[in-house]
C-alpha positions as CSV (number, residue, x, y, z in Angstrom):
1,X,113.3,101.1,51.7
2,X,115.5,102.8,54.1
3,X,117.9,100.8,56.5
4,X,118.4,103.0,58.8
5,X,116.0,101.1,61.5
6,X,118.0,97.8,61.0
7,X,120.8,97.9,62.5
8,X,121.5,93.9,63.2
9,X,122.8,93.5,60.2
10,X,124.3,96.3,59.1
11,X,127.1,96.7,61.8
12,X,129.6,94.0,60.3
13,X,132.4,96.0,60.6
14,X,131.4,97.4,64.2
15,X,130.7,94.4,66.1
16,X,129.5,95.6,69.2
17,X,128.6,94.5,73.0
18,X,126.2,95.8,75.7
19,X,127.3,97.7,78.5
20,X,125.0,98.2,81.4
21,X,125.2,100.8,84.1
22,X,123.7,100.7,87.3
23,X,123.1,103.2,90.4
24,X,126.3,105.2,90.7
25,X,127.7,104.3,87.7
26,X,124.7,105.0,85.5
27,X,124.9,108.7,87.4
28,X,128.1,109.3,86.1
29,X,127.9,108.4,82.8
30,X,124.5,109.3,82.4
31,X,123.3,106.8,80.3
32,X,121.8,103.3,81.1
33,X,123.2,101.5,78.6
34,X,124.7,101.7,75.5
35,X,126.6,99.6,72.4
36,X,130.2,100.1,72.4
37,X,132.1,98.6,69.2
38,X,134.4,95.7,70.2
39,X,137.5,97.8,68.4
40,X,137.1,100.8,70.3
41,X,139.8,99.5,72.7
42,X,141.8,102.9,73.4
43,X,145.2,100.8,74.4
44,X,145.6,98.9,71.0
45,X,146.0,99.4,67.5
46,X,142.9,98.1,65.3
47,X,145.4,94.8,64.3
48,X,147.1,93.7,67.5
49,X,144.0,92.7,69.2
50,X,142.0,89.8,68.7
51,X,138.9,92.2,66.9
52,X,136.2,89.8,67.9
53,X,137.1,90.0,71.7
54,X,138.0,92.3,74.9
55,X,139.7,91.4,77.9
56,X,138.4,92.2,81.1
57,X,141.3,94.3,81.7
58,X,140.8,95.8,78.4
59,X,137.5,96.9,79.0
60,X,138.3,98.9,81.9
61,X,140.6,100.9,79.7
62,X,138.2,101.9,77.8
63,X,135.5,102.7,80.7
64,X,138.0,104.8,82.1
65,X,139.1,106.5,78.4
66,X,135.3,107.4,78.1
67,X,133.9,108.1,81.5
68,X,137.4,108.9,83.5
69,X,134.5,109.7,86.9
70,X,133.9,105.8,86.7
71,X,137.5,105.3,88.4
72,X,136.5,105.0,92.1
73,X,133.3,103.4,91.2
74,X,135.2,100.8,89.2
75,X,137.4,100.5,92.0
76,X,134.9,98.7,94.0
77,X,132.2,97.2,91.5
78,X,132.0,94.2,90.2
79,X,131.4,92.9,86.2
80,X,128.7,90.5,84.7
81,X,129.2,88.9,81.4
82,X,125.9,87.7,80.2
83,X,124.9,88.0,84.0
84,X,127.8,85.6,85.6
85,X,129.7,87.5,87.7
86,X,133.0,87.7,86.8
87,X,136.1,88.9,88.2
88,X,138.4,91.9,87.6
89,X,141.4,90.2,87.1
90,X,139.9,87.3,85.0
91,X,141.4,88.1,81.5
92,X,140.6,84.9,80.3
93,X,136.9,86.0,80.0
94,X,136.8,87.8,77.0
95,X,133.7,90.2,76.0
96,X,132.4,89.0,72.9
97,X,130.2,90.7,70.0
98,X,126.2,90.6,71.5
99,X,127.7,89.8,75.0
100,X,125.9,92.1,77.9
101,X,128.0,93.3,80.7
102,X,127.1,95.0,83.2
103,X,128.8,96.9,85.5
104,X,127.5,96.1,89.7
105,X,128.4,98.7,91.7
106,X,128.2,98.3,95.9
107,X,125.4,98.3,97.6
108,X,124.3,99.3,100.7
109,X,121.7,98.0,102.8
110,X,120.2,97.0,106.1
């Protein structure tokens, strides 16, 4: 049998979140979503971070290491953890493994 279709449980050592882009981010990094390992923090080494969490902070490190066009749209959007929306400079939220976060840009409207 091949396991290449189940990849719940084969990901131990990549534990990984949801990230979710919407309207303007979506355009520029032209993907809706996509799993992003939990150690791909860009700012830290693979043993001085807690490996089962991300900061808030630390997450937009590594949206800007791997789409640096997000910058002025990250500027102005906001973040939902598991769909509460969360501020930027709330660091003690932390972006766990299966967490979905999304990423609200503004809006306009009439």
């Amino acid at each position: 049998m091949s396991t290449n279709g189940d990849n719940i449980n084969n990901n131990d050592d990549k534990q990984t979140f949801t990230m979710l882009y919407f309207a303007s981010a979506r355009d520029i990094t032209k993907v809706s979503s996509e799993k992003i390992p939990i150690s791909s923090d860009p700012n830290s080494n693979s043993d001085s971070l807690d490996s089962n969490s991300l900061s808030i902070n630390q997450l937009t490190n590594l949206l800007l290491t791997r789409y640096p066009g997000l910058k002025p749209i990250l500027e102005h959007s906001m973040y939902a953890v598991n769909m509460v929306y969360v501020e930027k400079n709330e660091n003690e939220v932390k972006i766990r493994p299966d967490d979905e976060v999304a990423i609200i840009p503004p809006v306009s409207g009439g």
